[in-house]
Backbone as CSV, one residue per row, in Angstrom:
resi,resn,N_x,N_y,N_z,CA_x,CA_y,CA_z,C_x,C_y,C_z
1,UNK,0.808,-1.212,0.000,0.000,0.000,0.000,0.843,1.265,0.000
2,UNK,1.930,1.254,0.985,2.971,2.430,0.808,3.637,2.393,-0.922
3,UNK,3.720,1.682,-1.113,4.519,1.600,-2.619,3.661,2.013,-2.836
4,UNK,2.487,1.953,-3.198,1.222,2.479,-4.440,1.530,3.543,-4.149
5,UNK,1.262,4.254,-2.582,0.887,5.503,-2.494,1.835,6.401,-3.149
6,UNK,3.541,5.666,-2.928,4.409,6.633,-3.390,4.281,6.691,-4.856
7,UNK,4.232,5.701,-5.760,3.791,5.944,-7.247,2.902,6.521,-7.763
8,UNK,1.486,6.471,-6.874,0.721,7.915,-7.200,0.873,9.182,-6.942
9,UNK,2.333,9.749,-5.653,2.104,10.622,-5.709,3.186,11.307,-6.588
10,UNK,4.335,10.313,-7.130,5.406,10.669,-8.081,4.500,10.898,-9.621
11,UNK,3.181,10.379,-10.210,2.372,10.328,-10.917,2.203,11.585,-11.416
12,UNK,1.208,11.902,-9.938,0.599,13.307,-9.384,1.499,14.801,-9.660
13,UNK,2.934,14.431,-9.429,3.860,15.610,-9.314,4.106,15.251,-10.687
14,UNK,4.423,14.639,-11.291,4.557,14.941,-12.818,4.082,15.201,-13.944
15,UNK,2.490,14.758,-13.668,1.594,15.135,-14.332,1.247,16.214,-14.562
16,UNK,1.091,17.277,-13.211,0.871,18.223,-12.609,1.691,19.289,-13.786
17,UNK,3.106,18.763,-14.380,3.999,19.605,-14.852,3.786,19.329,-16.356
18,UNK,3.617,18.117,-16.893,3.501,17.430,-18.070,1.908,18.098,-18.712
19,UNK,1.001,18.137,-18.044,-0.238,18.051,-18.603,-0.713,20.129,-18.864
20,UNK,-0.012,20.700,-17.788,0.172,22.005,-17.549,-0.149,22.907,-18.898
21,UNK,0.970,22.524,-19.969,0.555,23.123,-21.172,0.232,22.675,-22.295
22,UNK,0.008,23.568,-23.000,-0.128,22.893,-24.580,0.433,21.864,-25.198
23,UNK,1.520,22.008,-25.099,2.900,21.145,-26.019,3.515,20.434,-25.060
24,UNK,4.349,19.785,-25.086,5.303,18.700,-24.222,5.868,20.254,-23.556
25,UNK,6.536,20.151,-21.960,7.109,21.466,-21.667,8.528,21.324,-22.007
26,UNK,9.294,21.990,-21.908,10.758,21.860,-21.605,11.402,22.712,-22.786
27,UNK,12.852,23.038,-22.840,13.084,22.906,-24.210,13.518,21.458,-24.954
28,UNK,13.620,20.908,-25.144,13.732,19.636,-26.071,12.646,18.443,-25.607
29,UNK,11.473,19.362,-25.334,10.256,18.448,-25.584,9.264,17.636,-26.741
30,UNK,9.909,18.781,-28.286,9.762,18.651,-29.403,10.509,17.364,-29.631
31,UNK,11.811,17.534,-29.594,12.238,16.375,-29.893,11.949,14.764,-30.116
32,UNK,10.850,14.544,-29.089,11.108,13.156,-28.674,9.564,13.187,-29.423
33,UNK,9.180,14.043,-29.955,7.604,14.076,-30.850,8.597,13.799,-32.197
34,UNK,9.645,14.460,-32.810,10.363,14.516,-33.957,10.472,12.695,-33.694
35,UNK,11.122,12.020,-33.136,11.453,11.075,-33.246,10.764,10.023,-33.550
36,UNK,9.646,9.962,-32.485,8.399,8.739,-32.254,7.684,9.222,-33.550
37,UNK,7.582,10.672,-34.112,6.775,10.326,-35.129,7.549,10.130,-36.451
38,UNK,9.012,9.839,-36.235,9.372,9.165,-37.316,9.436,7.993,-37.391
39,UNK,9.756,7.523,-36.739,9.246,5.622,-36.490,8.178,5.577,-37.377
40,UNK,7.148,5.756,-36.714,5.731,5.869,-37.041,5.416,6.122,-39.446
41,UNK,6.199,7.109,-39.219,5.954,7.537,-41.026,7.189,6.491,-41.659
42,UNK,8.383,6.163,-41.054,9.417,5.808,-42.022,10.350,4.442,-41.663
43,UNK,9.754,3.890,-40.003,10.351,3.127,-39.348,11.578,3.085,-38.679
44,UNK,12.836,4.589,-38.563,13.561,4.812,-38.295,13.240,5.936,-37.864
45,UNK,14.458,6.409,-36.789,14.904,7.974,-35.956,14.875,8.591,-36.830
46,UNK,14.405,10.078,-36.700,14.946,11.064,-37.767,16.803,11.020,-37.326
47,UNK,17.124,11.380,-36.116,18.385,11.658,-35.978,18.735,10.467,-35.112
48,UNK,20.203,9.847,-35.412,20.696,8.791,-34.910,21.049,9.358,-33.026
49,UNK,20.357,8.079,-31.907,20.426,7.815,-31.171,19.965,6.689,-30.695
50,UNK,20.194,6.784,-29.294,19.889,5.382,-28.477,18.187,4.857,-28.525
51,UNK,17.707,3.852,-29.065,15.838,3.785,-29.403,15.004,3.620,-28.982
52,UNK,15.457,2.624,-27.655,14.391,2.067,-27.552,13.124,3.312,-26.922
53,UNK,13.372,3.937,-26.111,12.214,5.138,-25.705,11.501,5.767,-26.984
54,UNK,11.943,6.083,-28.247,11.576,6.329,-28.811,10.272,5.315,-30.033
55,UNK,10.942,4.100,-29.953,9.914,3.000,-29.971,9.086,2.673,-29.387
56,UNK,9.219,2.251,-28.152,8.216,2.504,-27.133,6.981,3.922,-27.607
57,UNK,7.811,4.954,-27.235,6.784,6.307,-27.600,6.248,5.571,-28.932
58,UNK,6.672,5.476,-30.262,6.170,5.471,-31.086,5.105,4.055,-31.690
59,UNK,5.322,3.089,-30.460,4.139,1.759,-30.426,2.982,2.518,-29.667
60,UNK,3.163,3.092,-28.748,1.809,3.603,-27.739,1.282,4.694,-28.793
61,UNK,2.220,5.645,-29.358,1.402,6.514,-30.406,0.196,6.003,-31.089
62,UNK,1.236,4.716,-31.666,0.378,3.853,-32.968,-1.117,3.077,-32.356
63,UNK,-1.108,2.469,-31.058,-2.177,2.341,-30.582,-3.328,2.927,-30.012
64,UNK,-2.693,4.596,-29.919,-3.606,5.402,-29.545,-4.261,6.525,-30.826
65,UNK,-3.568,6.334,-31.737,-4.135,6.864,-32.792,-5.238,5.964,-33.510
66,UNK,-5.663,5.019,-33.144,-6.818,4.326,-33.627,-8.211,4.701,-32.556
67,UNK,-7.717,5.967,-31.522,-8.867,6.714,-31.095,-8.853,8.158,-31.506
68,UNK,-7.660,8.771,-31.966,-7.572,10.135,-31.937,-6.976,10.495,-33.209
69,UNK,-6.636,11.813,-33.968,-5.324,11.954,-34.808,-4.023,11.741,-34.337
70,UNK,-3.583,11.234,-35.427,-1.629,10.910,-35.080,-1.280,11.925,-34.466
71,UNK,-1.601,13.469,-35.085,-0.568,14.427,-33.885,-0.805,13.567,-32.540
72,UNK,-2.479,13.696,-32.099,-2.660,14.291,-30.507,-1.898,12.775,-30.373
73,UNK,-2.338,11.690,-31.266,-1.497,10.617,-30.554,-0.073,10.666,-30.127
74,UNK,0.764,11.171,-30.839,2.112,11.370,-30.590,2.234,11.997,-29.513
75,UNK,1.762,12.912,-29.375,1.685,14.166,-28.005,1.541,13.154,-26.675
76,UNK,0.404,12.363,-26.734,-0.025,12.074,-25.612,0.969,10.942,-25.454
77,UNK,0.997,9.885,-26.296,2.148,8.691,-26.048,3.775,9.259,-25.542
78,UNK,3.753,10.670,-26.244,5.277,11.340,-25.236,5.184,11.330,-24.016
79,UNK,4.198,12.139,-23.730,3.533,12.563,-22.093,2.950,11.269,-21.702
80,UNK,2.566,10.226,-21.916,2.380,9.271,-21.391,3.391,8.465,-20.376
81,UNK,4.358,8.060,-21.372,5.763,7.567,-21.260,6.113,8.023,-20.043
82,UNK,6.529,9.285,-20.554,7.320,10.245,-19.257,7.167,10.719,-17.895
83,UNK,5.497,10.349,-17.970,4.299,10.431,-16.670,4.874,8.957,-15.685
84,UNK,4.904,7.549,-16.610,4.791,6.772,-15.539,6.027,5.831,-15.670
85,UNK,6.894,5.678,-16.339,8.706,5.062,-16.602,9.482,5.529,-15.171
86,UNK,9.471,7.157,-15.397,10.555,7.404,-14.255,10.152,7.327,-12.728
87,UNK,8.678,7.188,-12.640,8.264,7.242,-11.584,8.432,5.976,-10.968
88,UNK,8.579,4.850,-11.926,9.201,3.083,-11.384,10.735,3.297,-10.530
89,UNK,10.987,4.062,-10.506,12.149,4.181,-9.724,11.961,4.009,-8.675
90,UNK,10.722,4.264,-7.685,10.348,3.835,-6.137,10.330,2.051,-5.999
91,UNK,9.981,1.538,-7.325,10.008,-0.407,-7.114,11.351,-0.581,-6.580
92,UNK,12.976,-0.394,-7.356,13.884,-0.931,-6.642,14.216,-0.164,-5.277
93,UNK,13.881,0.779,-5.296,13.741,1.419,-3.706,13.491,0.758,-3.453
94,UNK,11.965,0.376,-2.987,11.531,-0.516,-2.647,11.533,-1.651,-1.579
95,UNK,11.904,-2.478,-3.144,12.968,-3.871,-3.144,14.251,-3.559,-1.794
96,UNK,15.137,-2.435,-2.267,16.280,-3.087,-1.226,15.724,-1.980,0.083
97,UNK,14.800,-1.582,0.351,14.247,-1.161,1.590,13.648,-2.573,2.296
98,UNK,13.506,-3.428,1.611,13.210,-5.090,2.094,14.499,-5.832,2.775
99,UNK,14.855,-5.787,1.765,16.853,-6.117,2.172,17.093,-6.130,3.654
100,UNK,16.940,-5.086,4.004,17.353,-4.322,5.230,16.415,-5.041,6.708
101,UNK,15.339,-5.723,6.344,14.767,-6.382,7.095,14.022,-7.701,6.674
102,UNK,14.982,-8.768,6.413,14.058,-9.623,5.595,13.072,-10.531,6.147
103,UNK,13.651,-10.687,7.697,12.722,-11.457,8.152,11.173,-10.495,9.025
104,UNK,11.193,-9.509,8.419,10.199,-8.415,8.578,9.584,-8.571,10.622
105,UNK,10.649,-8.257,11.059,10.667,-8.449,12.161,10.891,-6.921,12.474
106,UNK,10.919,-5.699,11.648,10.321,-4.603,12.705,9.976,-3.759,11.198
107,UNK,8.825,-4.190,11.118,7.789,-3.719,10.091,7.643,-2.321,9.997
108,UNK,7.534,-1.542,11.156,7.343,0.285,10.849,8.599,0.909,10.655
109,UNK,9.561,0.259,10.992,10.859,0.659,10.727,10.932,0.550,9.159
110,UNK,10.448,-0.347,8.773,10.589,-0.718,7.031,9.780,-0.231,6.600
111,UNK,8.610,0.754,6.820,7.520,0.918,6.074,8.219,2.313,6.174
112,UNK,8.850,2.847,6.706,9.239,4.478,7.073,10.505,4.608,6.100
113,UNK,11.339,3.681,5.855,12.489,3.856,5.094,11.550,3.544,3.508
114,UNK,10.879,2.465,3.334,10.064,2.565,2.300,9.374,4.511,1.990
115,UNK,8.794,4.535,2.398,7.678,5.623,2.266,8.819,7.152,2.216
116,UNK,9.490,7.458,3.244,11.316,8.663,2.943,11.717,8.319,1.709
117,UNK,12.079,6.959,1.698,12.872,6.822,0.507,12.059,7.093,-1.006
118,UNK,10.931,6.063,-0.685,10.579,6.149,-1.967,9.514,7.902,-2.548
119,UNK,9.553,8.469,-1.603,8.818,9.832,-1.829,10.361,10.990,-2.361
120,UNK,11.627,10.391,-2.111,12.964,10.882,-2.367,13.064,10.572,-3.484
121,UNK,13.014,9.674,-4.604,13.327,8.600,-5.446,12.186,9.896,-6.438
122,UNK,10.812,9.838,-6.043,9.959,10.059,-6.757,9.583,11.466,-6.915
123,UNK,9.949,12.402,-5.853,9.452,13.518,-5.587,11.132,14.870,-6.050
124,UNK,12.080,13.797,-5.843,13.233,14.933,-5.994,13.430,15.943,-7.376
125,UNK,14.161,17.410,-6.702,14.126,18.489,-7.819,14.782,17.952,-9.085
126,UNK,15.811,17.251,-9.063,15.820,16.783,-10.084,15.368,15.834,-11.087
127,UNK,14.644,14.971,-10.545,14.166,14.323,-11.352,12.964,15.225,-11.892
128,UNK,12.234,15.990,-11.459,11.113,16.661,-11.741,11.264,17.944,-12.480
129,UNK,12.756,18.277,-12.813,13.441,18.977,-13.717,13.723,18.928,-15.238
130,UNK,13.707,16.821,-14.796,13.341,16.695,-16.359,12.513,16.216,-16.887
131,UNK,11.142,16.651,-16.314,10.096,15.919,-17.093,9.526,16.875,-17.995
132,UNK,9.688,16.405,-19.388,9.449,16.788,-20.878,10.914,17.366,-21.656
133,UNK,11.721,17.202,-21.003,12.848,17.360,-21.370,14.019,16.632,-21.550
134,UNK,14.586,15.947,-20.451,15.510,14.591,-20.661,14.475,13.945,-20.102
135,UNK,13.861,13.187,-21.006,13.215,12.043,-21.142,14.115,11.001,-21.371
136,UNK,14.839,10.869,-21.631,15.775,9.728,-21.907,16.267,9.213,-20.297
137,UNK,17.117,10.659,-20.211,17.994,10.292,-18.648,17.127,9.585,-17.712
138,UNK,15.349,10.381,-17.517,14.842,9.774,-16.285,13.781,8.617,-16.665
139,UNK,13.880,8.244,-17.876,13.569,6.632,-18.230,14.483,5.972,-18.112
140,UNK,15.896,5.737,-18.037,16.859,4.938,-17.860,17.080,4.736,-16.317
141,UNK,16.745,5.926,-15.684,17.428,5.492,-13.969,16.256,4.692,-13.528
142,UNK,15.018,3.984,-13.857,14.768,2.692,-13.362,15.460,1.514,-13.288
143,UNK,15.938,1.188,-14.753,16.414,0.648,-15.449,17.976,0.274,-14.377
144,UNK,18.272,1.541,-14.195,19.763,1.516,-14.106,19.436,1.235,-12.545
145,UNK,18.493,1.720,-11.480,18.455,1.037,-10.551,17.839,-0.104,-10.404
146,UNK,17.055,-0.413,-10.949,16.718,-2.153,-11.337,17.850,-2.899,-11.005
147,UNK,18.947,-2.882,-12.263,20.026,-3.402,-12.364,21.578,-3.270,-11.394
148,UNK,21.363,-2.256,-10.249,21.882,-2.442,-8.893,21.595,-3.441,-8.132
149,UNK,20.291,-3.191,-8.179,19.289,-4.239,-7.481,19.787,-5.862,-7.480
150,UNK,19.505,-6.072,-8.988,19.437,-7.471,-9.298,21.086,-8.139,-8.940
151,UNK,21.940,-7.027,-9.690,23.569,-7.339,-9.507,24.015,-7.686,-7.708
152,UNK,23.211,-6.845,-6.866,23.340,-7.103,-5.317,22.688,-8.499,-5.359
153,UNK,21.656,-8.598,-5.731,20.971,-10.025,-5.063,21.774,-11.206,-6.072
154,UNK,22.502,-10.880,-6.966,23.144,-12.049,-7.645,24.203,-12.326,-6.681
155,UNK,24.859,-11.437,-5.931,25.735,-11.733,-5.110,25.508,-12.694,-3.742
156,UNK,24.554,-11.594,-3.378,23.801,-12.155,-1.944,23.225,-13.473,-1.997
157,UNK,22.313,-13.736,-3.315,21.787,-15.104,-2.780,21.616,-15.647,-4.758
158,UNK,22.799,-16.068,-5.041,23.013,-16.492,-6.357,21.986,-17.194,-7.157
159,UNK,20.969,-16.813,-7.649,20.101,-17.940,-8.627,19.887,-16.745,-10.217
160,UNK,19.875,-18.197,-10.858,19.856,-17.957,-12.392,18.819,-16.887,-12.405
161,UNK,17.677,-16.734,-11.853,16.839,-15.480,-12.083,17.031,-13.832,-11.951
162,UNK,18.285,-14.009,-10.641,18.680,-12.927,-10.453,19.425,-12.130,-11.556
163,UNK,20.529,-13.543,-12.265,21.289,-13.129,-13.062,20.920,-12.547,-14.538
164,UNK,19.436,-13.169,-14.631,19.039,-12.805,-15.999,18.610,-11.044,-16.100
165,UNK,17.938,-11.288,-14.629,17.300,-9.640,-14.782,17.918,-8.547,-14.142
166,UNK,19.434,-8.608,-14.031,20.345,-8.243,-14.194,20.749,-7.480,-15.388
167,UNK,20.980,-8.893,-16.202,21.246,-8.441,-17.823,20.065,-7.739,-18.661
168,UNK,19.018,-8.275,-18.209,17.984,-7.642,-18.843,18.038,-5.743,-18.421
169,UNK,18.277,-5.725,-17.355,18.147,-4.529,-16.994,19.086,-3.558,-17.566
170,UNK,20.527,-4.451,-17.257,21.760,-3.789,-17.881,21.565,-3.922,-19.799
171,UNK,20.605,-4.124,-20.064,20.125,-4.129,-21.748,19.739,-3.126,-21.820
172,UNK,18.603,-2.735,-20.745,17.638,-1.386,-21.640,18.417,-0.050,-21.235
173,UNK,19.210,-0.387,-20.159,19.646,0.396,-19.749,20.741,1.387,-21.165
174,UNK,21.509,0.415,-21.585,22.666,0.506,-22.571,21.744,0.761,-23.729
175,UNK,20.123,0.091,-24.271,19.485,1.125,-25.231,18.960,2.568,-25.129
176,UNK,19.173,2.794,-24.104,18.598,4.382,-23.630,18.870,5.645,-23.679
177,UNK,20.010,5.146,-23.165,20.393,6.570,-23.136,22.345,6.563,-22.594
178,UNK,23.483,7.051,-23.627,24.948,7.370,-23.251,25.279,7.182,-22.184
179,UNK,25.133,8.318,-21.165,25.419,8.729,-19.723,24.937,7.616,-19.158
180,UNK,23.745,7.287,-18.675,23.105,6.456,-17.593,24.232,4.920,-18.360
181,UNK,23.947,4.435,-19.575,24.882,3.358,-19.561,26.417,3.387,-19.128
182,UNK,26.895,4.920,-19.552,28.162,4.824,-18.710,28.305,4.786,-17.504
183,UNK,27.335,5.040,-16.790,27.671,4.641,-15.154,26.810,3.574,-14.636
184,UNK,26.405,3.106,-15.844,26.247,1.647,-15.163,26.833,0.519,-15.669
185,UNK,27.913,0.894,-16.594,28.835,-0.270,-16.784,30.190,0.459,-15.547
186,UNK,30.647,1.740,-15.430,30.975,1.886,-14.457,30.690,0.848,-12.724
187,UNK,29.514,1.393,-12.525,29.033,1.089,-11.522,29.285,-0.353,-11.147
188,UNK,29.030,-1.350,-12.358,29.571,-2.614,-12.684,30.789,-2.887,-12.101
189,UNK,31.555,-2.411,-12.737,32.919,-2.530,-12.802,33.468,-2.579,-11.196
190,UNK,33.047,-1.381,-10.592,33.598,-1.354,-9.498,32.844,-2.581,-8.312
191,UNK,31.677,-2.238,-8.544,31.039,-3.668,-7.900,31.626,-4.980,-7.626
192,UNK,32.321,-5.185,-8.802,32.957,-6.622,-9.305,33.996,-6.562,-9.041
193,UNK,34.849,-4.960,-8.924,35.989,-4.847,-7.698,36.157,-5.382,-5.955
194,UNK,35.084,-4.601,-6.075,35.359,-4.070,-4.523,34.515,-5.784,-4.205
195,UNK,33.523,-6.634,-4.618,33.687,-7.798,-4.178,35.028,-8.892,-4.244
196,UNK,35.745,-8.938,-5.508,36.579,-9.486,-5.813,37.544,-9.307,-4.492
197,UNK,38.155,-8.041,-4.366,38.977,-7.490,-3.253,38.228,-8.024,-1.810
198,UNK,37.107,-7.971,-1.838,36.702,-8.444,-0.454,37.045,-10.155,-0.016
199,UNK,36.792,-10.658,-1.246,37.187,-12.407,-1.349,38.927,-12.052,-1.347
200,UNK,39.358,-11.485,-1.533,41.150,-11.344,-2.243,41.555,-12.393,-3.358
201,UNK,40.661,-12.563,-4.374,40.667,-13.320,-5.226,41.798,-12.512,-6.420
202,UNK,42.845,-12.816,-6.638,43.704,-11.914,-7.436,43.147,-12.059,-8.761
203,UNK,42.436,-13.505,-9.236,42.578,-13.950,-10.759,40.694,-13.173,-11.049
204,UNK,40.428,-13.035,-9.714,38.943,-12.318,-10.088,39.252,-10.779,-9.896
205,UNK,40.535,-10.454,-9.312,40.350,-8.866,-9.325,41.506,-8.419,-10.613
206,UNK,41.921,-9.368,-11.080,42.592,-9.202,-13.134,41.785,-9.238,-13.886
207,UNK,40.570,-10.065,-13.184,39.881,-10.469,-14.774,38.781,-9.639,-14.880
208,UNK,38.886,-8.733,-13.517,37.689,-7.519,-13.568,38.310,-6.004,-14.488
């Protein structure tokens, strides 16, 4: 119930900014309309970048234009996107706000680091800086915290599931967007350090 609440109210605050005016807000709110509606006419980006957001935008366009015109569809499948992607960032909150108490043996303690955290995750100036604008950056930091997530629990308690959605994560992450993949193959890297070094495994801290 705390998770919901925090995703409606990260919803709420973005909407609030997204729905506000006419056009997508920001300056490079156009953009990501230039893009999805080239998919849409030609099956490719107008300008070469990272896609998958822009596919995405431009499948929800295509399904919502069988109620409306393609513009408003495009419009709204932008602002759609951007309304509820970055706001998934409170799930791996979440998740390792569980961590911290697994055998849920002091429950308000965990519901309070849940509910701080995830109203931090969802509510902060920056993330709410870029909504209609880097759309890219704050669709990837799910993604990219997803894939903290999963990389910790591959460690902690090793099963093939962990490891997949790991990679899966570290996938969309690397289709998204430059920056966010560079610090999360970063982020990687050192991870796979600083465990290696903790084992003092020399042939695992070369081969990192």
């Amino acid at each position: 119930g705390i998770l919901l609440l925090v995703l409606a109210f990260g919803w709420l605050l973005r909407g609030s900014v997204l729905f506000r005016t006419e056009l997508v807000p920001a300056v490079n709110g156009a953009y990501y309309l230039i893009q999805s509606r080239s998919i849409l006419h030609t099956g490719w980006l107008a300008m070469p970048d990272f896609p998958l957001l822009f596919y995405i935008q431009a499948a929800l366009g295509f399904l919502i234009s069988t109620l409306t015109t393609p513009e408003r569809a495009s419009m709204m499948s932008v602002r759609i996107t951007d309304l509820l992607f970055p706001v998934l960032g409170a799930i791996p909150v979440y998740l390792y706000a569980q961590t911290f108490d697994p055998d849920k043996k002091n429950s308000f303690r965990t519901l309070w680091t849940i509910l701080i955290a995830g109203l931090l995750a969802v509510g902060s100036g920056n993330l709410l800086r870029m909504v209609g604008d880097f759309q890219k950056n704050s669709f990837a930091l799910p993604p990219f915290l997803f894939f903290t997530y999963f990389l910790y629990e591959s460690f902690r308690n090793p099963q093939w599931k962990h490891y997949f959605m790991a990679l899966l994560f570290f996938t969309l992450v690397c289709l998204t967007h430059l920056g966010t993949a560079s610090i999360t193959i970063a982020f990687a890297t050192l991870f796979l350090l600083f465990y290696a070094f903790q084992k003092g495994d020399r042939e695992k801290i070369t081969a990192v």
